[in-house]
C-alpha positions in Angstrom: 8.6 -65.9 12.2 6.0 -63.8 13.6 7.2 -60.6 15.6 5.0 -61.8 18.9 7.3 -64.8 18.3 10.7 -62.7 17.9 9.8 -61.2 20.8 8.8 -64.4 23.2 12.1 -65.2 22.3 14.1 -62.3 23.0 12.5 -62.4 26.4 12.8 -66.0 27.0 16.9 -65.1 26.4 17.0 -62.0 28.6 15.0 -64.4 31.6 17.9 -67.0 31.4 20.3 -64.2 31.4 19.1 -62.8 34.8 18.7 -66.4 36.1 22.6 -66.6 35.5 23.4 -63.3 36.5 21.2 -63.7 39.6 23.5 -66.9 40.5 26.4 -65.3 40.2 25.7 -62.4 42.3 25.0 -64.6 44.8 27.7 -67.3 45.1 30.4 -64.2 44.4 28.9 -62.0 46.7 26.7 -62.4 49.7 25.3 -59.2 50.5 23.8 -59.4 46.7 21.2 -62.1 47.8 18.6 -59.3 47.2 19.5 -58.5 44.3 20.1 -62.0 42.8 16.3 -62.4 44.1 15.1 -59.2 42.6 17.0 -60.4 39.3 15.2 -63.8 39.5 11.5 -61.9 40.3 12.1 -59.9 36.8 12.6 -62.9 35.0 9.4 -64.5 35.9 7.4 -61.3 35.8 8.8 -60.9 31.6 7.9 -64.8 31.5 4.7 -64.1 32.4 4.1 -60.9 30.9 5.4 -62.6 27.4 2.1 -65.3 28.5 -0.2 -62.7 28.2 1.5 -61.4 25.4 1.7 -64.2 23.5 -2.2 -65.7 24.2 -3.4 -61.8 23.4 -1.6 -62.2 20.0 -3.0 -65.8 19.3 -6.5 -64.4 20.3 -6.4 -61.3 17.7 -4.9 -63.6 15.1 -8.0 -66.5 15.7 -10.5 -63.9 15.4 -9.1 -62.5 12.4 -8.5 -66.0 10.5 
């Protein structure tokens, strides 16, 4: 497996993780609505950082093949 691919999945697992987390802070605690939200806003921004990531690396790796 490539390492951009290693790495699209590592943060594919950490972005469900906050999703979870994010839930549970806010059905366990209600002042923690912000920070679920916060929580939920860093797992899209590493989904789409691991985008640009990913298309980057297929873009070097077409050029060079």
């Amino acid at each position: 497996m490539p390492p951009a691919a290693r790495w699209l999945a590592r943060l594919g697992v950490v972005a469900v993780a906050l999703k979870f987390i994010s839930d549970g802070f806010r059905d366990q605690w209600a002042p923690a609505r912000g920070l679920g939200t916060a929580l939920l806003y860093t797992a899209v921004l590493l989904g789409v950082c691991s985008a640009a990531v990913a298309l980057t690396y297929l873009a070097r790796r077409g050029r060079q093949g």
